[in-house]
C-alpha positions in Angstrom: 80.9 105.2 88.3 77.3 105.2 87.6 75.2 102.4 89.3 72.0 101.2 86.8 69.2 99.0 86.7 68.8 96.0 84.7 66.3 98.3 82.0 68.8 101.4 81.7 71.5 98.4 80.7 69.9 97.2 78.0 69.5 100.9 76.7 73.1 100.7 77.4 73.8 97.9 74.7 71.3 99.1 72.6 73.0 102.9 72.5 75.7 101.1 72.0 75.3 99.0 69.2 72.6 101.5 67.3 74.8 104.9 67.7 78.2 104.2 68.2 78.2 101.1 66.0 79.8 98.3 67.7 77.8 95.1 67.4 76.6 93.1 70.0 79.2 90.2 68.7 82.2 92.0 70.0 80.4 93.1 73.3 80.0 89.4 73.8 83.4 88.5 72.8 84.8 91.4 75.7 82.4 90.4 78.1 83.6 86.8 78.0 87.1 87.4 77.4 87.0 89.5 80.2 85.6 86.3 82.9 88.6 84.3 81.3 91.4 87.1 82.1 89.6 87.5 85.3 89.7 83.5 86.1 93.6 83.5 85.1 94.8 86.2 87.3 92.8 85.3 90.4 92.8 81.7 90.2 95.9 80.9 89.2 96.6 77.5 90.3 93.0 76.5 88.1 93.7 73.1 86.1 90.4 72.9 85.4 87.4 74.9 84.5 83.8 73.6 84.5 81.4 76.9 82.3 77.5 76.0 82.9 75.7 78.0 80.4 72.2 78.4 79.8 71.2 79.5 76.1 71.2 83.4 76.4 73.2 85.9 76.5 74.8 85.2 79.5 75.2 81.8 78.3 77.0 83.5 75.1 79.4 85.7 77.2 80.1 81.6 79.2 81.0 80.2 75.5 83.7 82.4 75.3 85.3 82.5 78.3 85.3 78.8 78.0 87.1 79.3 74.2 89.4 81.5 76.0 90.5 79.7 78.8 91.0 76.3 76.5 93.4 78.9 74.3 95.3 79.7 77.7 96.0 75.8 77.9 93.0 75.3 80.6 91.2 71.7 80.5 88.0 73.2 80.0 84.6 71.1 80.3 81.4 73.0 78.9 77.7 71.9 80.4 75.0 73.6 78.0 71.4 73.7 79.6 69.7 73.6 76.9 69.3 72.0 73.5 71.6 73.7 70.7 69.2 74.3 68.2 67.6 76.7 70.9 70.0 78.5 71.8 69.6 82.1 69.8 72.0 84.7 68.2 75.2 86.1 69.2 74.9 83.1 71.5 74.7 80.6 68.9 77.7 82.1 66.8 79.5 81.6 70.1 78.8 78.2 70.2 79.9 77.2 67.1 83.2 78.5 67.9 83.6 76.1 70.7 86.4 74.1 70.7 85.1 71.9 73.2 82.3 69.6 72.5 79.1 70.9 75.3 78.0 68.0 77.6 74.1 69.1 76.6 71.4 68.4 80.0 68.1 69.7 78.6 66.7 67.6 82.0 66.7 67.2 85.6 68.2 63.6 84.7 70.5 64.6 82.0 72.1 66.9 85.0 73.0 63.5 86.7 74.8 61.8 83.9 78.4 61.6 84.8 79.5 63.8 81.7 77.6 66.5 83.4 78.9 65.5 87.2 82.9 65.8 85.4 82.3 69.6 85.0 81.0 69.9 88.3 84.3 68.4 89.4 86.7 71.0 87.8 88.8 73.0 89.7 86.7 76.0 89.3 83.3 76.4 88.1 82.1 79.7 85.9 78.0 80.0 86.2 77.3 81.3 83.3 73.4 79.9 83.5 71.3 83.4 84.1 72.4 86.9 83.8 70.3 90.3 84.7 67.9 90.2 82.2 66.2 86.9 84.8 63.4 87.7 87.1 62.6 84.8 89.9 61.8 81.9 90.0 64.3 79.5 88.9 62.9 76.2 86.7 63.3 72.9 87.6 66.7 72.2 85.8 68.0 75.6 86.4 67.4 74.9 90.5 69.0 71.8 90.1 72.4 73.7 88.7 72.1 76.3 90.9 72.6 74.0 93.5 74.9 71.9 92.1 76.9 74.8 91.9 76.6 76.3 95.2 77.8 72.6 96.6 80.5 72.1 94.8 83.7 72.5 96.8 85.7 74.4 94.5 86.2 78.2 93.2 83.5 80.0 91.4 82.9 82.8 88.8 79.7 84.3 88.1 78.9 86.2 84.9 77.2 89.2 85.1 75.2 88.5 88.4 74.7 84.4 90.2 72.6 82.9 88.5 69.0 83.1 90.3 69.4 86.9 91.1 67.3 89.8 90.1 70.4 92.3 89.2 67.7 95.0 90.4 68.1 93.6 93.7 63.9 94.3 94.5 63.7 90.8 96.2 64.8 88.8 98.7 65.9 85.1 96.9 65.4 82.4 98.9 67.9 79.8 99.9 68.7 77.9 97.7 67.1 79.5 94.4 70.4 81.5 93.7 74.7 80.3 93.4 75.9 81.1 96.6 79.5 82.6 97.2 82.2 82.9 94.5 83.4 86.1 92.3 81.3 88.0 90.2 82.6 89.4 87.2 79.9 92.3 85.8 80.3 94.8 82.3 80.1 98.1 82.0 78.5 99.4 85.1 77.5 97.9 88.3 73.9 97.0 89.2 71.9 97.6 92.3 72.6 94.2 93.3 76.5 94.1 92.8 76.1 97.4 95.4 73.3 96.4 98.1 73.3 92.5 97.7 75.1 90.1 99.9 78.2 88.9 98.4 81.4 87.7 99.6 83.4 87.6 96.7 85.6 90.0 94.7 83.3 91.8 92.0 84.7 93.7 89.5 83.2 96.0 86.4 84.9 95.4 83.0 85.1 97.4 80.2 83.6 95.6 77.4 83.4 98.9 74.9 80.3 100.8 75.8 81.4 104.6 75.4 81.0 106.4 78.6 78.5 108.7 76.6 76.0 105.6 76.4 76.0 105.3 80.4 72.6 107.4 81.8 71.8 106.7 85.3 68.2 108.0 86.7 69.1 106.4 90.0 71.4 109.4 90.6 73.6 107.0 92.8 77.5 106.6 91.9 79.9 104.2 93.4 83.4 105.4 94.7 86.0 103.3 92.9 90.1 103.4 93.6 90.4 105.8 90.4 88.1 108.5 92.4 90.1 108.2 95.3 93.8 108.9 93.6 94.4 112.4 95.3 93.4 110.6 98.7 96.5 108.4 97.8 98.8 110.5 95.8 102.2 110.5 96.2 104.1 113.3 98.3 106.2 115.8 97.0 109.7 114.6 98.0 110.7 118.3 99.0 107.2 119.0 101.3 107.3 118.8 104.9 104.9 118.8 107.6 103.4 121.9 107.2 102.7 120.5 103.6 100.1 118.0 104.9 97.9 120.1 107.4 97.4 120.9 111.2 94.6 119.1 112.2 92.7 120.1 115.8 90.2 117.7 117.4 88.1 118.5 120.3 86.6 115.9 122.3 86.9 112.9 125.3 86.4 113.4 128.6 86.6 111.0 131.9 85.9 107.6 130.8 85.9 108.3 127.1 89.3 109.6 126.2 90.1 106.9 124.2 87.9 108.3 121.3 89.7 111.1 121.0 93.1 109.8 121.1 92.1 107.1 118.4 90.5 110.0 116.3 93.7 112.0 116.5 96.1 108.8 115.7 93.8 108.0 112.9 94.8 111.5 111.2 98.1 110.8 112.1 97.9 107.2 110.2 95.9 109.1 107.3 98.9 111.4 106.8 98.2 114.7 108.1 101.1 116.5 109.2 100.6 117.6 112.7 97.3 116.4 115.2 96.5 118.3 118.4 94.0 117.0 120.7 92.2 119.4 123.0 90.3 117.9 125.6 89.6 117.8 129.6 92.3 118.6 131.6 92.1 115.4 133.5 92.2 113.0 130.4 95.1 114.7 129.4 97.5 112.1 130.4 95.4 109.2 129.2 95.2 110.9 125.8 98.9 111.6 125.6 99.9 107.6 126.5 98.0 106.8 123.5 101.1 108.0 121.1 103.7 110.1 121.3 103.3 111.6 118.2 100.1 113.4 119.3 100.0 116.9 120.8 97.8 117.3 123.7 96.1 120.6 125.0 93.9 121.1 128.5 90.4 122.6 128.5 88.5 123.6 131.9 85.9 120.9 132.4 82.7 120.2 134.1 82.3 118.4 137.0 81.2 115.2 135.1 84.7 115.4 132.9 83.7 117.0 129.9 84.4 120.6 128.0 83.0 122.7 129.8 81.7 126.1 128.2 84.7 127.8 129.7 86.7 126.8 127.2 85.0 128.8 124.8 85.0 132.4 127.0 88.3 132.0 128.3 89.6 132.3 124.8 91.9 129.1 124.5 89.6 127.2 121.7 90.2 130.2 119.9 93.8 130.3 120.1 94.0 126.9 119.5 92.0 127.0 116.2 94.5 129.8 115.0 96.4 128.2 112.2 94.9 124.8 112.2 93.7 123.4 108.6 90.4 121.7 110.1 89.0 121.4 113.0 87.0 118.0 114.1 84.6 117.4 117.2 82.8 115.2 119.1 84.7 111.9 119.7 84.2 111.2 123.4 82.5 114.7 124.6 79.4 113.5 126.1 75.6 114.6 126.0 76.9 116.8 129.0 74.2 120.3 128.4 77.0 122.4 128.7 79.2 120.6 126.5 76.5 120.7 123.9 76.3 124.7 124.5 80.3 125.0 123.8 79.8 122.6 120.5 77.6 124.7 119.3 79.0 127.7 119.7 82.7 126.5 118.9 81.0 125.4 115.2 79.4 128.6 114.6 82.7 130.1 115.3 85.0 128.2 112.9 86.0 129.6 109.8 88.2 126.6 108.6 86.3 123.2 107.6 84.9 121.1 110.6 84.3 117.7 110.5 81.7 116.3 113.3 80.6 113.5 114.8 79.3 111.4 117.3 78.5 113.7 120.9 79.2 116.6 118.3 76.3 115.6 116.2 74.4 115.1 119.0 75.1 118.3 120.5 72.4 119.7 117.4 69.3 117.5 118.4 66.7 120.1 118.1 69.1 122.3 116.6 69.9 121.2 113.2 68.8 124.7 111.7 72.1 125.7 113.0 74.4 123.7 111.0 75.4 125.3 108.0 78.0 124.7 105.5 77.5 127.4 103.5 80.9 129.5 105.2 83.4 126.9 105.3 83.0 123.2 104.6 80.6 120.9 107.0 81.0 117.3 107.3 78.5 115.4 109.2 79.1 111.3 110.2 76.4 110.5 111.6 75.3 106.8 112.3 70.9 106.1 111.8 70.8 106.7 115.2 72.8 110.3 115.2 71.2 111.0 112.2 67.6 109.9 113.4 67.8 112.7 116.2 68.7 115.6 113.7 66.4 114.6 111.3 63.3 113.2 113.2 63.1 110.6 110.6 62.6 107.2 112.7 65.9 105.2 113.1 63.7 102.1 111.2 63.8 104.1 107.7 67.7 105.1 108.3 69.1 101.5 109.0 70.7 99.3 106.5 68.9 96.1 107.9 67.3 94.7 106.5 68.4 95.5 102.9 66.1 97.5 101.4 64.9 98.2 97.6 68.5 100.4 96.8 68.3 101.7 100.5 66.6 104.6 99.3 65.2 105.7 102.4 69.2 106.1 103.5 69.9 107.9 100.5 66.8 110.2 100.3 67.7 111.4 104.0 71.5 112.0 103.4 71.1 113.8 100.4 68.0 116.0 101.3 69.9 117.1 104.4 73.3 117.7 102.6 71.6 120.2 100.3 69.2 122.1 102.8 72.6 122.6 105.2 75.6 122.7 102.5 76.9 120.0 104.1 78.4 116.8 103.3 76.9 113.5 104.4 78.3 110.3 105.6 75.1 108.3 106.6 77.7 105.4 108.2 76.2 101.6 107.7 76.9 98.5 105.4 77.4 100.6 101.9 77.4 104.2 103.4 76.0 106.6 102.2 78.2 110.0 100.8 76.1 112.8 100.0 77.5 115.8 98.8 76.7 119.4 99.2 75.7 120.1 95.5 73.4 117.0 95.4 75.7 114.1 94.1 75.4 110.7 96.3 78.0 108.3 96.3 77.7 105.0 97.6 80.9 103.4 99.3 81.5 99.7 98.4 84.6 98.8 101.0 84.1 98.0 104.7 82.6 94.7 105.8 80.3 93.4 109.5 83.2 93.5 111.9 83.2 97.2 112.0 80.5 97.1 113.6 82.6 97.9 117.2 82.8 100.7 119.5 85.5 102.9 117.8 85.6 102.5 114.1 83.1 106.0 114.2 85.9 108.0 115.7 88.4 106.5 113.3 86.5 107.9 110.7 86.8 111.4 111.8 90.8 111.6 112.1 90.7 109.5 108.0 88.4 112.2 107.1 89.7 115.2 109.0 93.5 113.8 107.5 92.2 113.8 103.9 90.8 117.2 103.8 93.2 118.7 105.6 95.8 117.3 103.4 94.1 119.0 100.1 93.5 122.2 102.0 97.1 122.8 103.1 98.6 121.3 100.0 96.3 124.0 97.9 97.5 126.7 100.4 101.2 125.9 100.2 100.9 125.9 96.2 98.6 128.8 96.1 96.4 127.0 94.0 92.4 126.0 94.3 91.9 123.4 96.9 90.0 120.4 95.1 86.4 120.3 96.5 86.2 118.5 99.6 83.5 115.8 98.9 86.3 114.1 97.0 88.5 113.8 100.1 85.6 112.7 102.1 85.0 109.7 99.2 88.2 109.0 99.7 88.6 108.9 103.8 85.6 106.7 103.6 86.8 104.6 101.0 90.2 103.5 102.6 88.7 103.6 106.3 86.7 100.7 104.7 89.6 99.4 102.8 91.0 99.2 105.9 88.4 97.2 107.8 88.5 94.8 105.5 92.1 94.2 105.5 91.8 93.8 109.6 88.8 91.2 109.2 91.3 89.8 106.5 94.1 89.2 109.1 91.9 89.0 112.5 88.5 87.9 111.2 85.5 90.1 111.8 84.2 88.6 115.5 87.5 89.4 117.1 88.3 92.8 115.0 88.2 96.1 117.2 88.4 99.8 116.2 92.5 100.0 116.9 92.8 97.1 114.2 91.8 99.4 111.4 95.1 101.8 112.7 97.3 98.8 112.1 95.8 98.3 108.5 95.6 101.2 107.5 98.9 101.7 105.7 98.1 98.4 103.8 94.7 100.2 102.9 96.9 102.8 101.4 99.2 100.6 99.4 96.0 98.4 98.4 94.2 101.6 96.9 97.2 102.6 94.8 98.0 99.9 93.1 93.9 98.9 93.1 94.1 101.1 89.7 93.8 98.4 86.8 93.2 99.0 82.9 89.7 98.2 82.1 88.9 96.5 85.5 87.4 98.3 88.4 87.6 96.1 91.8 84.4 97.2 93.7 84.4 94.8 96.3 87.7 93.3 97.4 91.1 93.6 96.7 92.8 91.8 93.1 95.3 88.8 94.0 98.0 90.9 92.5 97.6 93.7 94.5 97.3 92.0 97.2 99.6 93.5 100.3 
């Protein structure tokens, strides 16, 4: 799904209306219909619904979702910001198909009168007051709501974007100068603000009618969605076995940091590859196996500091043990060690099946990015700014995601410019990270949420994404047919690793949340993203009430 700015929308409507001939009327009527279906299915227990509406199009898309909501049996109380003979258009059709007669507060005082104060009261309160087309600042009475809004101790619904925003997300809005919290129901396509802006609320894109073939994008950015992700979660073929699913190898920890290879290789595991072996030092051996049963352990010689030590690589046995495997992952736990750096290296260049690396494994490359190269097998690269600040000398200031920047396109430029040049994919790690393919395409992933931010959650990563490709790989093998490309099982892995960090924060809250919480979540992740599919709805930040695990 195509993310677009606030101008390339209204070329959306226009393209709309003018070529494929569906009037702005019925766009409206969707668009508000669609807030009313939305209200009904996740706020269920709603009595009462209080719509705000200011006298544009927004306004217009508020009208009717107040209409619909009355029809549904809904007491439904209407505060119109404006004076009626202002308000314009499709908007002013709208209004005289009200059934309800507007409480009208073309003031500051007029806001205070108790009709106005009974629709702040409702049960749940639909802003319907600004949409995208509003650049900062607010006006007096539209401060005044805004805040009224934001106070009110009830549920809330925001058309389009809360009211106060600029959809193009270029600015920073002051407290109080925007709703605060609640859902966000937007049309067509997200915006840059529904991606980058802080929210923490479902929000959802609805169909309203707009052809696909009206949606251009010169941002070049999409956003994963749980219809990209369906091979990711398909079902398994009830005669397939273990072999089926693929033979994944990692090749990391050492003393004092085993546990990141054992939660890399259970990650896989819970990701549903079919066999994980974890090679690492011989004297973490036992400390990797305790970590689950179901894991297969193998010895490496080591250095003196606990790590892989290059002999691993002449003796033969990283060889042999790559035999067979579907994809091979490194770093988790190796260390900065110089001779464990040698033996990454060298075990990369080697591999001839796809290798997924992270961590001490993208480390091992600082001041040697020219030799990563995708272009023989598939590459993935997870780095976080840091990692990815050392292989691309860029300073770690332009690769973080705080603050929020203008589309984070400093992120996005990095990624994508260092996919391309390697043939590798991308996953620039952060709060919306960043997927960058080989062939160009960037992909933003919406899931995921601040309590991931925890030692561990990187190496969780790895065994999702190793899982996911090795899955395709050895299902394409077994069926002799063409493997899907692999950027779609790395959108995936990342999308349900995040899926899955927001069910733990869910069920532990984000302060106390560690990496080994995503494990436990992680088959609701999975149920979550299959049944996340909806007719005309796509959820791109939280999970729908009825799909709720």
């Amino acid at each position: 799904m195509y993310i677009v700015t606030v101008a390339e929308m209204r070329e959306i409507d226009r393209r709309t209306a003018e070529e494929f001939g569906i009037p702005s009327l019925t766009l409206m009527e969707n668009a508000g219909s669609a807030v009313a279906e939305f209200c009904l299915r996740e706020h269920p227990r709603t009595e009462s619904a209080g719509v705000i509406c200011g006298k544009g199009n927004n306004g217009g898309d508020g009208l009717v979702a107040a209409r619909k909501l009355h029809e549904a049996g809904k007491t439904v109380r209407v505060l119109l910001l404006a004076d009626p003979a202002d308000v314009p258009g499709d908007a002013a059709a709208m209004l005289k198909r009200l059934p309800v007669e507007p409480v009208i507060a073309k003031t500051q005082d007029e806001l205070k009168s108790s009709g106005a104060q009974q629709v702040f009261g409702c049960d749940l309160l639909v802003d319907a007051i600004l949409g995208t087309g509003f650049k900062p600042p607010l006006n007096d009475l539209y401060r005044s709501a805004v805040h009224a809004i934001s106070s009110a101790q009830c549920g809330r619904v925001c058309v389009d974007v809360p009211s106060g925003v600029d959809a193009d997300n270029k600015v920073e809005v002051p407290p109080g100068e925007r709703v605060n919290g609640g859902d966000i129901v937007t049309f067509t396509a997200p915006k840059p603000f529904h991606v980058y802006g802080v929210t923490r609320g479902q929000v959802v894109v609805a169909e309203i009618g707009s052809p696909q073939q009206a949606v251009r994008s010169t941002l070049g950015q999409r956003l994963t969605t749980a219809g990209d992700i369906l091979a990711a979660v398909a079902a398994r073929n009830q005669y397939g076995n273990k072999g089926d699913y693929g033979h994944v190898l990692f090749i990391g920890g050492s003393l004092g940091k085993a546990g990141a290879a054992a939660m890399a290789g259970m990650a896989a595991l819970r990701a549903g590859a079919g066999l994980v072996t974890v090679a690492c030092p011989r004297s973490v051996v036992a400390i990797v196996s305790s970590f689950a049963p179901e894991l297969m352990v193998e010895p490496l010689p080591e250095t003196a500091e606990g790590s892989i030590a290059l002999a691993a690589l002449e003796s033969g046995k990283v060889q042999q043990l790559a035999k067979g495997k579907t994809v091979v992952a490194i770093g988790p736990g190796a260390t900065r060690n110089p001779e464990t750096a040698e033996f990454i290296r060298a075990t990369v260049k080697q591999c001839s099946v796809p290798v997924v690396l992270d961590a001490d494994g993208l480390n091992a490359f600082e001041a040697h990015a020219d030799e990563l190269d995708g272009s023989r097998r598939a590459l993935v690269l997870t780095p976080h700014p840091g990692e990815m600040s050392r292989l691309t000398k860029i300073p770690i200031a332009e690769l973080s995601d705080f603050p929020p920047r203008w589309l984070q396109q400093e992120r996005v430029d990095a990624a994508q410019k260092f996919a391309t040049s390697h043939a590798a994919h991308v996953v620039l790690k952060g709060s919306r990270s960043v997927v960058a393919c080989a062939g160009g395409e960037v992909w933003i992933n919406p899931t995921g949420n601040p309590g991931m931010a925890t030692g561990g959650t990187g190496d969780i990563l790895t065994g999702v994404i190793a899982a996911c490709i090795a899955r395709v790989q050895a299902g394409a093998r077994r069926t002799a047919v063409a493997a899907e490309p692999v950027d779609g099982a790395v959108r995936g892995a990342v999308y349900l690793h995040g899926l899955a960090g927001d069910f733990a924060a869910a069920r532990y809250g984000e302060h106390p949340m560690i990496a080994t919480d995503l494990l436990a979540c992680m088959p609701a992740a999975f149920k979550a993203a299959e049944k996340q599919v909806m007719p005309g709805v796509t959820w791109i930040r939280g999970v729908p009430r009825a799909r709720r695990c």
